[in-house]
N, C-alpha and C positions, 0 to 999 in steps of 0.2 A: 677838751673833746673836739674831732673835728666837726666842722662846718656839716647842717641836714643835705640830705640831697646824696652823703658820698656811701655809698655801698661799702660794705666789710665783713668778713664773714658768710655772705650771702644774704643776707639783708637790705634791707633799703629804708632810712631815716627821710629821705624825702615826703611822708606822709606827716611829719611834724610841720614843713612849709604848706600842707594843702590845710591843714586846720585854719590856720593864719590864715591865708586867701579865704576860705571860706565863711568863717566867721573873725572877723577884723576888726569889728570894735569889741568886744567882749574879752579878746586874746591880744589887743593892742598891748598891754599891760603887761601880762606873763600868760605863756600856759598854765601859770599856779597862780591864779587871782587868790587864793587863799591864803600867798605868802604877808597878804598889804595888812589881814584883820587878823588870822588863826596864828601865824607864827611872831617870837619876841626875838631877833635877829640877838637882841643884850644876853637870853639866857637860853634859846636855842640852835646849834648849829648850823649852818648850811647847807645848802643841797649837796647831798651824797656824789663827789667827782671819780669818776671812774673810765678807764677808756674803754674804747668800744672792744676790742677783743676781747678784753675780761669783762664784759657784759655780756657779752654774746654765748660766752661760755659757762658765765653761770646761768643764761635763759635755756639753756639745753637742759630737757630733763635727764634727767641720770637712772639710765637703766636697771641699776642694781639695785637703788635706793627710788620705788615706784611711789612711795607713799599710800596713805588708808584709801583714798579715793578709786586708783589705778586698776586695783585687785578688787575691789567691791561690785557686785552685780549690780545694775538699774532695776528700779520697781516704779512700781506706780504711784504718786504721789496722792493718788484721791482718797479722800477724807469719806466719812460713814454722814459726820454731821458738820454745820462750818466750823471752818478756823476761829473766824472771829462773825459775832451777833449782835451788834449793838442792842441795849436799852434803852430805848429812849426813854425823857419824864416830859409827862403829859399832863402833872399836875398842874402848871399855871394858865393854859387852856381855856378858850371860853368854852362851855357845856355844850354848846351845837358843834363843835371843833371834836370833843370827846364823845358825840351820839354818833357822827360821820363816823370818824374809826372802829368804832363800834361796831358799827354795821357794816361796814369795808364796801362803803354805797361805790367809792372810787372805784376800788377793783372792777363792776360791770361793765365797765367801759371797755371797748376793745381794744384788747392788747396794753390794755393798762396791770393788767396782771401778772403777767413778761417781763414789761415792763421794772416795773419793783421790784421783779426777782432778780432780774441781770443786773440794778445796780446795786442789792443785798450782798451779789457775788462778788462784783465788782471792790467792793468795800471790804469783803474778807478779803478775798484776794491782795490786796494794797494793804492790808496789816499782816498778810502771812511774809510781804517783801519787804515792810520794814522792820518784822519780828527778824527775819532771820537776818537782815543786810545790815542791823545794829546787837548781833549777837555777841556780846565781848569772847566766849570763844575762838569765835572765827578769829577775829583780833589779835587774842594771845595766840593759834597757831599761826598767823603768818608773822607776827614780830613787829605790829602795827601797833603804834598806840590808838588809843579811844577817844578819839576825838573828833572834832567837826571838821576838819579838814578834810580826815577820810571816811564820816561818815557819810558824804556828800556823794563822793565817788562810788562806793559801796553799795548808796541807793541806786545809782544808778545802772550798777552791772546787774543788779537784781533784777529792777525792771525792763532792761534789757531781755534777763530772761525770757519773759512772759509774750513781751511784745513778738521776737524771734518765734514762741514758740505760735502765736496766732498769725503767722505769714503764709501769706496766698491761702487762709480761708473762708474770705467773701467776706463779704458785707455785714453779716452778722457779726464776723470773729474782730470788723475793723471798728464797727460801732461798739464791741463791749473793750475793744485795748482805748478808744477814743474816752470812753468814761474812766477806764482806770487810769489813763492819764491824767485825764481833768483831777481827780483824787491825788495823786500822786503831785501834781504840781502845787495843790493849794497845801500839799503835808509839807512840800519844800519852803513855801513863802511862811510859813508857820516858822519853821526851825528858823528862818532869818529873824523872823521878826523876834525868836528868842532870842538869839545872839544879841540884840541891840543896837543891830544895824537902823539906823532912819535918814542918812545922807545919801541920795542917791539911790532909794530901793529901788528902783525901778532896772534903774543898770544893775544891780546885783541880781537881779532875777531874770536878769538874761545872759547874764554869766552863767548862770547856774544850768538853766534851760539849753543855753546852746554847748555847755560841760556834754550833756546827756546826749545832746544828738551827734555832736561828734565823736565822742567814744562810741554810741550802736556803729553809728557810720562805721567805722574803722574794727570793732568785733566780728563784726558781718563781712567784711574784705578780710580780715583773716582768717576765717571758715571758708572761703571760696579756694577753688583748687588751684589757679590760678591768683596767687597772691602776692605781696610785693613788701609782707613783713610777717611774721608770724604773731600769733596769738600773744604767745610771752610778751613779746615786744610791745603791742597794743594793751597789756593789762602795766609794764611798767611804767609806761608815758602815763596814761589813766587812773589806776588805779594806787599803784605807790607811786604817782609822779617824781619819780626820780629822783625818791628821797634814800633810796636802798643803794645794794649791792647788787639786786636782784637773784639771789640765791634762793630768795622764799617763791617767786615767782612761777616758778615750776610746780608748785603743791596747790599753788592757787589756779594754774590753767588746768590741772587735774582735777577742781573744784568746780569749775566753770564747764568742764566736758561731761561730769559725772552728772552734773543737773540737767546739763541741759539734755543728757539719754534719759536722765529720769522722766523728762517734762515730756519728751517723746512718747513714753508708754501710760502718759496718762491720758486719762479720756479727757476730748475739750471739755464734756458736756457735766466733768465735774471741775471743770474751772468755772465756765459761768457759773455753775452754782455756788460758789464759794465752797466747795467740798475739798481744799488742796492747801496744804506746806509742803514747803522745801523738803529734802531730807537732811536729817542728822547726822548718816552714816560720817564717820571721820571725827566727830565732833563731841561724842560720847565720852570719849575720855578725859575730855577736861570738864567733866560733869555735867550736871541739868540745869540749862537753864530757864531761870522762872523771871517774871515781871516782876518787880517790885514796885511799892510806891512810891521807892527814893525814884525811880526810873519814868514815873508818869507824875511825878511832881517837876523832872527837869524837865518835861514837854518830847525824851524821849519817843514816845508810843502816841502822842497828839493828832491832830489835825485829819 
């Protein structure tokens, strides 16, 4: 392949040198730090070599073949009641710990009652992006395997969504994406610490962190009209880091446009509430999928 920087197609690879600059210890390594723990070079191949014109042509989507997303109408993603409701247990509690809740003496406090509710939301919210961003669906139709390498990525175009979808709405929309962060990052440091990484966590979890802000980065300059790669291109560096032909790629930015109209015509005010999933549409055909326990015993659904 040639050298980033060199236009082809109409495109521009030059946004793979600004990752680097921007984030340089975390990308000193690879832009696939996943290749050093997730990949076994003895029994899986190597990154998918393909040149640029026949990338470029299979990132074009194909007019005839629109796929389920293209032709599907947007709706609104709000929910009647949440996604997700935790139950806490309250049994090991000391008994004035159990009369306080009781009597919900906290709540009088002002704006404590807001409060609890925006991180309730907050909290479905971040299980309706890891319910859908580890859907093996998704998986089986883009040609992905299931596993941590891309489920990393996957987290992150998800939350991506949400973020996008609370830009430039004040202070409020910036303090309730700032808690689903905070959620979001300790569900990441979770799944490491399942993998059995402990050399170095600290550098892996700013690999991981600065994965997620350079892919928004670069989502969000491929939505501007003025761009200097297109979407495809940004979801294949990202998201199947360059492990494709990028053929599937085109069904997945038709994934990524059909949410994010959805996320459009949903009310904010049933995101803070935790009133919202993704949708489905596309995904029905390879059946329903349900939680298992095999799936909250590997720490899947966690943190």
């Amino acid at each position: 392949m040639q050298s980033p920087g060199v236009q082809a197609g109409g495109e521009d690879f030059s946004f793979i040198s600004d990752v680097i600059d921007k984030f340089p210890a975390p990308y000193s390594w690879s832009p696939h730090s996943f290749t050093r723990t997730y990949r076994d070079p003895e029994t899986e191949p190597p990154r998918y070599e393909i040149t640029r014109e026949e990338l470029f042509k299979n990132l074009t989507p194909d007019a005839s073949s629109p796929g389920p997303f293209a032709a599907a109408p947007p709706h609104s993603l709000a929910l009647e009641g949440y996604f997700f409701r935790p139950m806490a247990d309250y049994t090991d509690q000391h008994w004035t710990a159990k009369v306080n809740r009781a009597l919900n003496l906290q709540w009088l406090m002002p704006g404590q009652r807001e409060k609890e509710l925006r991180h309730r939301g907050a909290v479905s919210v971040h299980k309706a992006v890891v319910y859908q961003a580890l859907d093996p669906r998704l998986y089986e139709l883009l040609g992905l395997p299931y596993k941590m390498r891309y489920h990393h990525p996957m987290l992150c175009l998800h939350m991506w969504f949400i973020v996008r979808r609370f830009m430039g709405e004040g202070k409020e929309g910036k303090d309730f994406v700032q808690n689903l962060y905070n959620l979001w990052v300790a569900d990441v440091e979770y799944r490491l610490q399942d993998t059995g990484v402990k050399w170095r966590f600290k550098k892996w979890m700013k690999i991981l962190e600065s994965q997620f802000f350079a892919s928004s980065l670069h989502f969000d300059e491929a939505m501007m009209e003025k761009r200097r790669f297109s979407l495809g291109l940004a979801l294949w560096y990202h998201v199947f880091l360059e492990d494709t032909d990028g053929k599937a790629v085109p069904l997945l930015e038709s994934y990524v446009r059909y949410q994010l109209r959805c996320l459009q015509k949903t009310p904010l005010e049933a995101i803070f509430e935790g009133k919202f999933r993704f949708s489905e549409v596309g995904l029905e055909d390879a059946g329903e999928f349900r939680l298992t326990k095999e799936m909250v015993t590997q720490g899947l659904f966690e943190g």
